[in-house]
C-alpha positions as CSV (number, residue, x, y, z in Angstrom):
1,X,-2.6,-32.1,51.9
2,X,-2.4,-29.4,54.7
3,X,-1.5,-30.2,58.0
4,X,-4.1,-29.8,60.3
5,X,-1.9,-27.7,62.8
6,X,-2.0,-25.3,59.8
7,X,-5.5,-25.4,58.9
8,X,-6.0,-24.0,62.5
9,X,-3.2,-22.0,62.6
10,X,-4.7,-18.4,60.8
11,X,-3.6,-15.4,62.3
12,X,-6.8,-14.0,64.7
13,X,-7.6,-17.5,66.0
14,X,-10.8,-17.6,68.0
15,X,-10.2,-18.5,71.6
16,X,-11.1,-22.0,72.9
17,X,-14.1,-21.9,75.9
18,X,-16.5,-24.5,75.1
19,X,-16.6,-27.6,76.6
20,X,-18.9,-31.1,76.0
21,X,-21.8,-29.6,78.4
22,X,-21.7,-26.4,76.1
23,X,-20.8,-28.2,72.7
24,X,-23.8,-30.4,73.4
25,X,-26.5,-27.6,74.0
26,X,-25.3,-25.4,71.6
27,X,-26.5,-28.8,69.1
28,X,-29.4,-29.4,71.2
29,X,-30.3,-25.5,70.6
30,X,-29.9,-26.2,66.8
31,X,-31.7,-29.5,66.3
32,X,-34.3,-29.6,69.1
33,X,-36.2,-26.3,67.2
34,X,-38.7,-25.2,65.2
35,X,-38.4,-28.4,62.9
36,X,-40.5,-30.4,65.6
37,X,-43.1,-27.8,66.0
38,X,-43.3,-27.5,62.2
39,X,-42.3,-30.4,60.1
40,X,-44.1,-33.4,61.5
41,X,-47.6,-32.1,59.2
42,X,-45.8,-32.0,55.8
43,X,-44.0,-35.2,56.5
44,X,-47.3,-36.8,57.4
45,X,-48.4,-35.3,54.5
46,X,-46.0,-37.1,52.2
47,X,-45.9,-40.9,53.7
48,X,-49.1,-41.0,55.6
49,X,-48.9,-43.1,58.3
50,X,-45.1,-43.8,56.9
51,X,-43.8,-40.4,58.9
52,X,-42.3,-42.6,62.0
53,X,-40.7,-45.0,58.6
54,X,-39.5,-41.8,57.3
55,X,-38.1,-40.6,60.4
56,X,-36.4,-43.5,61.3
57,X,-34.8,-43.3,57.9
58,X,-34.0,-39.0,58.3
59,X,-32.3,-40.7,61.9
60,X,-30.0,-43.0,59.9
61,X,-28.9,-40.3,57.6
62,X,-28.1,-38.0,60.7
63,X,-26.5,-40.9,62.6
64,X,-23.7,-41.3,59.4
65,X,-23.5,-37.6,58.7
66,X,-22.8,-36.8,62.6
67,X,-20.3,-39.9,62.9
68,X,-18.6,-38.4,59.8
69,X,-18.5,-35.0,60.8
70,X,-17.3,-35.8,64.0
71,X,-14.3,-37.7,62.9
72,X,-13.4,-35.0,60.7
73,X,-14.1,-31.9,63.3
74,X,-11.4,-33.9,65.9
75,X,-8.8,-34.2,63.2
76,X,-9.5,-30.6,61.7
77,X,-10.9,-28.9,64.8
78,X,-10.9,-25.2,62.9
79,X,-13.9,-23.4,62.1
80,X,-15.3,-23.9,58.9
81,X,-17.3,-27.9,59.4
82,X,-17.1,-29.5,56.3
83,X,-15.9,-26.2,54.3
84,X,-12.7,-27.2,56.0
85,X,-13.0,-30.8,55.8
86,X,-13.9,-31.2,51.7
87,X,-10.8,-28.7,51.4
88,X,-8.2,-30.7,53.0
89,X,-9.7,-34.2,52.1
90,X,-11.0,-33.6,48.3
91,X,-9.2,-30.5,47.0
92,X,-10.5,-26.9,47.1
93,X,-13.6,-27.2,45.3
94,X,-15.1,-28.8,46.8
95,X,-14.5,-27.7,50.2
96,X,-15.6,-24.5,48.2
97,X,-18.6,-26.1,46.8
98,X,-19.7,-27.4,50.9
99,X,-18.8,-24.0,52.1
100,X,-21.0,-22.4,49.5
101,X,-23.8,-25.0,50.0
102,X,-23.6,-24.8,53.8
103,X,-23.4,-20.7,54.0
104,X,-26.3,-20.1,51.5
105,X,-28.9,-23.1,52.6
106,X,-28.4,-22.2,56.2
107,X,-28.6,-18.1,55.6
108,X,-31.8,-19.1,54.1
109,X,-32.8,-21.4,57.0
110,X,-32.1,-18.2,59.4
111,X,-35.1,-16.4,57.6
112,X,-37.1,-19.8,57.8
113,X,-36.2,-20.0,62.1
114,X,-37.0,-16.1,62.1
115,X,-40.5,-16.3,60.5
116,X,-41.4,-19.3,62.4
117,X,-41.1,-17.5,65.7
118,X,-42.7,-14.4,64.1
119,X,-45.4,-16.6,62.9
120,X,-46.4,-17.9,66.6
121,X,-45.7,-14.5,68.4
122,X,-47.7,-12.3,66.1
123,X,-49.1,-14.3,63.3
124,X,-50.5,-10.9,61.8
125,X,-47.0,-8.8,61.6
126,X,-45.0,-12.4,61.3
127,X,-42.3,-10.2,59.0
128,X,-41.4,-7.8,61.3
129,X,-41.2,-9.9,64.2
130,X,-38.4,-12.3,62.4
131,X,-36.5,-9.2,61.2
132,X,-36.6,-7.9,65.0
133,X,-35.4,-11.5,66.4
134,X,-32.7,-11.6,63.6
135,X,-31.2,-8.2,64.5
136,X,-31.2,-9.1,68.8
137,X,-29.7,-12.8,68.0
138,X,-26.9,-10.9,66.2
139,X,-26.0,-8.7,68.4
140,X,-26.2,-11.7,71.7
141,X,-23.7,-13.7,68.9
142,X,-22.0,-10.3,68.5
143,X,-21.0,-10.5,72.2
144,X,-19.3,-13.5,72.3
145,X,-20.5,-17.2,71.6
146,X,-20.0,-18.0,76.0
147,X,-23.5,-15.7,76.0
148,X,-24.9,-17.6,73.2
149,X,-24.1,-20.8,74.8
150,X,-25.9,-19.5,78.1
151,X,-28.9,-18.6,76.5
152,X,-29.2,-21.3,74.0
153,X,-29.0,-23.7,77.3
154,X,-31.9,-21.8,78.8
155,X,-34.0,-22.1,75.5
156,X,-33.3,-25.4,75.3
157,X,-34.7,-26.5,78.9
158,X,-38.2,-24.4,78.2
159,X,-38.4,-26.4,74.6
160,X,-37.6,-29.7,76.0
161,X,-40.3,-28.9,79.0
162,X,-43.2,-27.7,76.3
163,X,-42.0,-31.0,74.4
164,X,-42.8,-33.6,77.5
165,X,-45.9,-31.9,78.2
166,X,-47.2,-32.5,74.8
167,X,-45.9,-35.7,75.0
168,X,-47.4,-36.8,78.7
169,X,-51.0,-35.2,77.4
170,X,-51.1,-36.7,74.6
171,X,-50.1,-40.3,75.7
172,X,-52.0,-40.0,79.1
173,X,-55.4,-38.9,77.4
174,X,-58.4,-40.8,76.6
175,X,-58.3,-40.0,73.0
176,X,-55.0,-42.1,72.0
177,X,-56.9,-44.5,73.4
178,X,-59.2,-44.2,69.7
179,X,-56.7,-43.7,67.7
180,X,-54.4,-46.1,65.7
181,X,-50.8,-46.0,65.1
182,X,-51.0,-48.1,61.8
183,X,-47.5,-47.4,60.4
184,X,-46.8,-48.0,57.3
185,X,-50.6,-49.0,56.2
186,X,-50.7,-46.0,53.7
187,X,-47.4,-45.4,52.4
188,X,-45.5,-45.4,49.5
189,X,-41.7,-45.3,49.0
190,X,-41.2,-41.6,47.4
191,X,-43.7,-40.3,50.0
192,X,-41.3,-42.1,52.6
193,X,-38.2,-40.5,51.4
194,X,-39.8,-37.0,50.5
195,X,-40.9,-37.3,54.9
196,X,-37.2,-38.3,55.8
197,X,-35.7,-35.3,53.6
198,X,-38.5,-33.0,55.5
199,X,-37.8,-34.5,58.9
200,X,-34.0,-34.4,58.6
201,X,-34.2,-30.2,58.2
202,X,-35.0,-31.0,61.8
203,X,-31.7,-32.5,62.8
204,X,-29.5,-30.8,60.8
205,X,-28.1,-29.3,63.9
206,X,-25.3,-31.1,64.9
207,X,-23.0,-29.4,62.2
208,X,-22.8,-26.1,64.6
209,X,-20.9,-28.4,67.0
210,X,-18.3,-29.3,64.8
211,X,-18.2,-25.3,63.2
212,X,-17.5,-24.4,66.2
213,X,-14.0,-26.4,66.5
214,X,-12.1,-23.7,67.2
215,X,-14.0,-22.5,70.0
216,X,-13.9,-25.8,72.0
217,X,-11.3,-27.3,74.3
218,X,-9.9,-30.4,73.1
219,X,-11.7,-30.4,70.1
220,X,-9.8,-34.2,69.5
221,X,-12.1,-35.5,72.5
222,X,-14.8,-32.9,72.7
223,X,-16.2,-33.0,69.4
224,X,-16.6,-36.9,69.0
225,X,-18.5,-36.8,72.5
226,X,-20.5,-33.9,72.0
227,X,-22.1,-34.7,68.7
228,X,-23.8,-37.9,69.4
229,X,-24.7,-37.1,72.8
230,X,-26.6,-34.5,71.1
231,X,-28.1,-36.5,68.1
232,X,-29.0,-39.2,70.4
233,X,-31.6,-36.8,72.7
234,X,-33.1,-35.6,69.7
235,X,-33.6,-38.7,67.9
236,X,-35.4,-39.7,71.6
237,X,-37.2,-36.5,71.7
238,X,-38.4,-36.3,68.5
239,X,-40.0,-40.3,68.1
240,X,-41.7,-39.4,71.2
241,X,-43.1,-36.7,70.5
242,X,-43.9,-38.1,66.7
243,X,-45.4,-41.2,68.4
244,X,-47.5,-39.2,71.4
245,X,-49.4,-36.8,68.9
246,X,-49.9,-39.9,65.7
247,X,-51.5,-41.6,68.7
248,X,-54.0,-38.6,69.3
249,X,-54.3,-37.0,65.7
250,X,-54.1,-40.5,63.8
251,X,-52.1,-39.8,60.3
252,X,-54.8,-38.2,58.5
253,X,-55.8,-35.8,61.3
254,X,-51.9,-35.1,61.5
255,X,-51.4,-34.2,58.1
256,X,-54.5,-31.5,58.3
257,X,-53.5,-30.1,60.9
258,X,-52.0,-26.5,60.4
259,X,-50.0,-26.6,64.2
260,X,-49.8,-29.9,65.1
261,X,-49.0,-29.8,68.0
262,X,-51.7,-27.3,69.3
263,X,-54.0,-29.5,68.1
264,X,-52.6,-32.4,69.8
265,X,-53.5,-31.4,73.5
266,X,-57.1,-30.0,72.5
267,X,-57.7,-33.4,71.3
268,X,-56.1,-34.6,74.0
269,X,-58.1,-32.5,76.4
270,X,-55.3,-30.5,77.7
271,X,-56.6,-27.0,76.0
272,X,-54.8,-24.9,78.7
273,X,-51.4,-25.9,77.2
274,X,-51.5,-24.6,74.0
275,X,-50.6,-21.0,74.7
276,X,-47.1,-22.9,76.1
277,X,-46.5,-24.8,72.9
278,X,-46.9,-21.7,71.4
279,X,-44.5,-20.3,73.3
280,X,-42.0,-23.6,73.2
281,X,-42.6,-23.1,69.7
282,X,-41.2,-19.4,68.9
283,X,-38.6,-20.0,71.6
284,X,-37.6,-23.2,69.7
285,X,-37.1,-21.2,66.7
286,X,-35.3,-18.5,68.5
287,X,-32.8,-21.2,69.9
288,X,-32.3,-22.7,66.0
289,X,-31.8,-19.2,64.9
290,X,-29.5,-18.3,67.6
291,X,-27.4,-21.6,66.7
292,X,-27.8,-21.0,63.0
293,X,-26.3,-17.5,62.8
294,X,-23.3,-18.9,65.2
295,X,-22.7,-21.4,62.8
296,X,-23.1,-19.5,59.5
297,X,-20.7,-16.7,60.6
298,X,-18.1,-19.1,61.4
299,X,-17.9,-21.0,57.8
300,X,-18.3,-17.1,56.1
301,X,-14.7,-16.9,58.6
302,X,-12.9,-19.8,57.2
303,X,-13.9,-18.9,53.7
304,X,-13.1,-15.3,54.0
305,X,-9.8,-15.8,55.6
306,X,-9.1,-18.2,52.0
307,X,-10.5,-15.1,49.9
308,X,-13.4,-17.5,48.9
309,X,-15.6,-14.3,50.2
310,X,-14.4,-11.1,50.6
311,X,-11.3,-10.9,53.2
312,X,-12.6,-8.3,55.0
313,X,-15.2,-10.8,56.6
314,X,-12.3,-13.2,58.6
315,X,-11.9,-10.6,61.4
316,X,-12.2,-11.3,64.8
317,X,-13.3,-8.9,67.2
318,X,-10.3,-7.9,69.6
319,X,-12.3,-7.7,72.6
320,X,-15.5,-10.4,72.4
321,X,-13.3,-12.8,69.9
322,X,-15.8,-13.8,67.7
323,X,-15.8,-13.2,64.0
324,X,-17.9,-9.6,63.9
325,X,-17.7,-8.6,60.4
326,X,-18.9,-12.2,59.6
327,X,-21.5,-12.4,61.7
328,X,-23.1,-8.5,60.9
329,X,-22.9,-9.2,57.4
330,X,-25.2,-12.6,57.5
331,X,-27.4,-10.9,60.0
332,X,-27.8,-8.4,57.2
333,X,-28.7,-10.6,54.9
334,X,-31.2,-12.9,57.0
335,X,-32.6,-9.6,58.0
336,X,-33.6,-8.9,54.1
337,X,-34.9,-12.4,53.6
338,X,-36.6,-12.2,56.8
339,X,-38.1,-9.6,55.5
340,X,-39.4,-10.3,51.7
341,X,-39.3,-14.9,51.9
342,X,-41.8,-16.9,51.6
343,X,-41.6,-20.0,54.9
344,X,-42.3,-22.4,52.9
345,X,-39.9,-21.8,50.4
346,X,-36.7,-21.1,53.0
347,X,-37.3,-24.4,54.1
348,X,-36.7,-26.2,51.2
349,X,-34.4,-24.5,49.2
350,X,-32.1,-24.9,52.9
351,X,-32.8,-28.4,53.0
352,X,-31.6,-29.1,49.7
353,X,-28.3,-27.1,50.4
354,X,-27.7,-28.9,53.7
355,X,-27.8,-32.6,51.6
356,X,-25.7,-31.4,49.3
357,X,-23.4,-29.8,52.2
358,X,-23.4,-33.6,54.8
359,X,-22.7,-35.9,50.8
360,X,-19.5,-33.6,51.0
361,X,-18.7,-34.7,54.9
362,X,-19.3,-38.1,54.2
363,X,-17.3,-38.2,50.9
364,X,-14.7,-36.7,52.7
365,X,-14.9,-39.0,55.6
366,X,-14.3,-42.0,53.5
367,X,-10.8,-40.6,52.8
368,X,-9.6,-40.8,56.1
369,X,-6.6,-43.6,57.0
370,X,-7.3,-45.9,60.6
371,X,-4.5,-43.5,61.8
372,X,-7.0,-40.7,61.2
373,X,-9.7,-42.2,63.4
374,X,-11.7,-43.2,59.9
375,X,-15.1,-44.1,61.0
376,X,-16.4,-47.9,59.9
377,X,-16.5,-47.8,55.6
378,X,-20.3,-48.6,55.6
379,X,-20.7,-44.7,57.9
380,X,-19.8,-42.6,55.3
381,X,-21.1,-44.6,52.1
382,X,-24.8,-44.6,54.0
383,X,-24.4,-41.2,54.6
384,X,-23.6,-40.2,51.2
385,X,-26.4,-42.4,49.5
386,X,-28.8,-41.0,51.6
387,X,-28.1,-37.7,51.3
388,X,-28.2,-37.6,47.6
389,X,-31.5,-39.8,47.7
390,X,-32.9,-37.5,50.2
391,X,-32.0,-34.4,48.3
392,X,-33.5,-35.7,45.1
393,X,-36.7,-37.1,46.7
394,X,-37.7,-32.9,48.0
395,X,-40.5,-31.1,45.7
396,X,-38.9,-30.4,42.3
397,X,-39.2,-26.4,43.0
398,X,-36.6,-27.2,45.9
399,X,-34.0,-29.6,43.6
400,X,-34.4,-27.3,41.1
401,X,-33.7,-24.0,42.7
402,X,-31.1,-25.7,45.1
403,X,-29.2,-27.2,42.4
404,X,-28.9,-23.9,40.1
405,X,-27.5,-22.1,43.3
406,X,-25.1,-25.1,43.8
407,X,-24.3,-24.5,39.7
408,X,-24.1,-21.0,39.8
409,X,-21.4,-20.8,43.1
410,X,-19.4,-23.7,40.9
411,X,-19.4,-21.6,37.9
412,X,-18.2,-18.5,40.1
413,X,-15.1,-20.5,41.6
414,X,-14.0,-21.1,38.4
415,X,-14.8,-17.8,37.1
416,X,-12.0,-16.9,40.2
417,X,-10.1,-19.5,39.4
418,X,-9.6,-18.4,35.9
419,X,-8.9,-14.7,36.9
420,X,-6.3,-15.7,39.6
421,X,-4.7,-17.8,36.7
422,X,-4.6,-14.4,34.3
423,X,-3.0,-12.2,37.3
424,X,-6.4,-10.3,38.4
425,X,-8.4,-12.2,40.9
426,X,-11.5,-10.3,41.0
C-alpha cells in the first residue's frame, strides 16, 4: 500500500487555497442545484406520497457516503476522490473502475446541468444555450478554481434566496391550508427506493469537496469539517422545500407537475415569483455545472498522471495551476453531449455511475485501521447496501446502459493490463 505522502506527491502538484468557507460552498454549489428544481416530480412520481420516505432514505445514503469520503479525503488528501481512495485501499482496479465510473457518470451529468439551465433560459433553443454555458464555465474553471469558488459562492446565495421564497409562499398560503401531507398513504417499497435513487442525483455533491484535496489547506481537518457542514444544509434545504410545495401541490398534483416549483407559488398565490424560480433554477444548474466540471477535471488529473487516460491530460497550467488539458478536454466532450443528449437520459445513466462510484468509497472505507480515523463499521456497510440497492432500483434503461459502460471500462483495463504485460501498453 502507498503512502499517502506519495499519493500526493506527483510532480506539478496543484497549489493549496481553499479553506472550510470555500470547501463548503464549492459542495453547496454542487448539491444545492438543479436536482431540487428538477427531481422532486419524478420522485413523486415513483412513491407517491412516499417522496419525503424516499428522501429521508437518499439522506441516509449521503450521510454514510459523505462520512466515508471524508475519512478517506483527510488521509489521502490528493485529487482524484475515491479514484484515489479504491487505489490505495482495494488495489488498482478498482480505484480504476471508481475513477472510470465517477469521470463518465459525472461528464454525462455536465450535459444534464447544461440542458437544464438551457431548458429554463430558452426553452426553444435549450441545446445551444447548454453548449454556450459549458464553454464559459470552462474557461471561469480554466482560470483558476479561487474564481470558481467566488462565483459558485454567489450562485449559491441567489439559489438558496429563490429556495426560501418558495418555501415562505408556499407554507404561508392559504392553499397548504387544503392540502394533505399524507406520507406514506400511497406507496410502495420499489417506488420508495426508485425516489431515493432519483433524489440522491441531488446530493451527490459533496464528492467535489473531497476531489478537490489537493487544493485545500489542511485537508486532515478541512475535509472532515467541510463535507458535513455541507450535507447537513442541503438535507435542511431540501426537506423544506420538499415539505412546503407537498403541502400546496399534494402528491398527485406534484407528480403532474412539469416545473414544480413554478407551480408551487401559482397555487400558492404568489404568481409574481415564478420568473425568479426560473431564474434560481438555471443559476442552480449553472452552479452544479460549474462544480461538476471542477470535479471531473481533477479525477481525469489523477488518472492521467497513472496513464489510466492519456498522460498528456495531468498537466497543470504554470500560471493559473489548475489542470488545463484536463479540464478543456471534458469541456469538449460535455460540449458534444450538450449538444446531441437527451435530459432525461443524462440523468440516469449519471446516477447510476455515481452509485457505483460512493459502493467503491464506502468499500474502501471499511478498510481503514482506528489509527486511520476509520469511521463507525455500520457507516460504510450502510453506505454500500444502499448504494447498490439504490442503483438497482433506477429504470432498467439506466442499470442497463450504466452497467455495460461500467463492463466495457473493466474490459479496457484489462485489455491494458494485458498489453503492459506483453511489453506494448497501448
Amino acid at each position: 500500500m502507498r503512502d499517502p505522502a506519495i499519493a500526493a506527491g506527483h510532480p506539478g502538484e496543484l497549489r493549496r487555497r481553499l479553506g472550510v468557507t470555500d470547501a463548503v460552498v464549492i459542495g453547496l454549489g454542487a448539491m444545492i442545484g438543479a436536482g431540487i428544481f428538477a427531481a422532486l416530480a419524478p420522485a413523486a412520481r415513483a412513491a407517491g406520497s412516499g417522496l419525503l420516505i424516499g428522501l429521508a432514505l437518499a439522506a441516509v445514503v449521503a450521510y454514510c457516503n459523505a462520512t466515508s469520503s471524508a475519512r478517506l479525503a483527510a488521509r489521502y488528501p490528493a485529487s482524484g476522490g475515491t479514484y484515489v481512495y479504491g487505489r490505495e485501499r482495494l488495489g488498482d482496479f478498482w480505484g480504476y473502475l471508481a475513477g472510470w465510473g465517477f469521470v463518465v457518470g459525472k461528464t454525462a451529468s455536465c450535459a444534464a446541468m447544461a440542458l437544464t439551465a438551457g431548458s429554463y433560459v430558452w426553452p426553444g433553443q435549450a441545446h445551444v444555450v447548454a453548449v454556450a454555458a459549458v464553454v464559459a464555465l470552462t474557461a471561469v474553471d480554466y482560470a483558476g478554481v479561487r474564481k470558481s469558488a467566488w462565483m459558485t459562492r454567489v450562485i449559491v446565495a441567489v439559489v438558496l434566496a429563490v429556495l426560501a421564497a418558495v418555501v415562505i409562499a408556499a407554507l404561508a398560503s392559504g392553499a397548504s391550508d387544503t392540502a394533505r401531507l399524507d406520507v406514506g398513504s400511497d406507496a410502495t417499497p420499489g417506488g420508495v427506493l426508485q425516489a431515493a435513487g432519483l433524489l440522491f442525483f441531488a446530493f451527490a455533491g459533496y464528492a467535489r469537496i473531497a476531489t478537490l484535496g489537493e487544493e485545500v489547506r489542511d485537508p486532515t481537518h478541512t475535509i472532515p469539517r467541510a463535507v458535513p457542514i455541507a450535507l447537513g444544509i442541503t438535507l435542511v434545504v431540501y426537506a423544506a422545500v420538499a415539505t412546503a410545495v407537498l403541502t400546496v401541490l399534494d402528491a398527485k398534483g406534484l407528480a403532474d407537475a412539469a416545473a414544480p416549483l413554478s407551480e408551487a407559488v401559482r397555487a400558492a398565490g404568489a404568481g409574481w415569483l415564478v420568473p425568479a424560480v426560473r431564474a434560481g433554477a438555471a443559476m442552480a444548474a449553472l452552479g452544479s455545472l460549474l462544480a461538476l466540471i471542477l470535479g471531473v477535471s481533477r479525477t481525469t488529473l489523477a488518472m492521467a498522471r497513472d496513464r489510466h487516460l492519456p498522460h498528456a491530460l495531468a498537466a497543470v497550467h504554470p500560471r493559473f495551476g489548475v489542470p488545463h488539458r484536463a479540464e478543456l478536454a471534458v469541456g469538449a466532450v460535455v460540449v458534444a453531449l450538450a449538444a446531441a443528449v437527451d435530459l432525461r437520459g443524462a440523468i440516469g445513466f449519471s446516477s447510476f455511475g455515481v452509485l457505483a462510484y460512493y459502493a467503491i468509497a464506502n468499500a474502501s472505507a471499511w478498510t481503514l485501521t482506528p489509527d486511520e480515523g476509520r469511521p463507525p463499521r455500520i457507516v460504510p456497510v450502510l453506505g454500500l447496501a444502499g448504494c447498490l440497492v439504490l442503483a438497482c432500483a433506477l429504470p432498467l434503461s439506466s442499470v442497463v446502459a450504466g452497467a455495460a459502460v461500467l463492463a466495457a471500462g473493466a474490459a479496457w483495463y484489462g485489455v491494458r493490463r494485458l498489453a503492459a504485460s506483453a511489453g506494448h501498453e497501448p
